[in-house]
C-alpha positions in Angstrom: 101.3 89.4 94.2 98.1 91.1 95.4 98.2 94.7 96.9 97.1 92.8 100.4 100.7 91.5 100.3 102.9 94.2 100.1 102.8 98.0 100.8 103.9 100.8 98.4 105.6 104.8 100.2 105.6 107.7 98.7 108.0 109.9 100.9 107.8 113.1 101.6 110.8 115.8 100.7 111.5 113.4 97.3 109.9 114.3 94.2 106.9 111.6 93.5 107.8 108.7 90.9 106.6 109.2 87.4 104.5 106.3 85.8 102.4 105.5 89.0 105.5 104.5 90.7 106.1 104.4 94.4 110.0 105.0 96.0 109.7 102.1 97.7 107.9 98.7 97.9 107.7 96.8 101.6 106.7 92.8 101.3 105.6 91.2 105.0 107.6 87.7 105.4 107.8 87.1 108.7 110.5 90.2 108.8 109.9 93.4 106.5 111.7 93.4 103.2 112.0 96.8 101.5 112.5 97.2 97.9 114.1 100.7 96.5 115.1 101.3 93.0 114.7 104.4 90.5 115.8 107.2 92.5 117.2 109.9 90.4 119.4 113.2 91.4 116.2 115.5 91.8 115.3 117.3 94.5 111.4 117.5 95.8 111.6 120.6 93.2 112.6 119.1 90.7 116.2 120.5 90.2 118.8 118.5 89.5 122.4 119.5 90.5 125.0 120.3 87.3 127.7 118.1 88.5 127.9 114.5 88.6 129.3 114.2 92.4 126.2 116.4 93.9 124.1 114.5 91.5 125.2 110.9 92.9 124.7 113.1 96.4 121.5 113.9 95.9 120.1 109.9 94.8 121.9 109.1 97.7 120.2 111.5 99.5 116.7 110.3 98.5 117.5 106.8 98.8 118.1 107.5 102.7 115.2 109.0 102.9 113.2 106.6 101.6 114.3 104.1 103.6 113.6 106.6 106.7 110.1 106.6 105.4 109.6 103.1 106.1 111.6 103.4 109.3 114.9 101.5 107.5 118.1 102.5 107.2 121.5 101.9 105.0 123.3 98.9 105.1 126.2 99.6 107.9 129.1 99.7 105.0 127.1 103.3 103.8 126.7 101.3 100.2 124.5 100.4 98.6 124.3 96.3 97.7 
């Protein structure tokens, strides 16, 4: 896959990938398809929250706004598949 074929996002208000990663990944096939993986519990300052519930929180958290970056959105059940 060439970079003419797909399109990477960097959002704003989640900390940037490490590695030269992007949040998310949108491929062009007649309908968009988005690609999100790797988000972790930090916040865009790099904090992470001490407990696991308001850790899972905040990945969620970043995962919605990644998708809201690249005018997306959950799937309707609120989980992720």
């Amino acid at each position: 896959m060439t970079t003419t074929t797909y399109r990477g996002v960097d959002v704003p208000g989640v900390r940037a990938p490490a590695g030269g990663f992007v949040h998310a990944t949108v491929v062009p096939a007649g309908s968009d398809l988005v690609f999100v993986s790797g988000q972790t519990p930090k916040d865009i300052d790099g904090s992470v929250p001490t407990d696991f519930e308001h850790q899972a929180r905040m990945a969620w958290r970043n995962v919605e706004r990644t998708l809201s970056a690249v005018a997306a959105r959950p799937p309707a059940s609120g989980r992720p598949s």
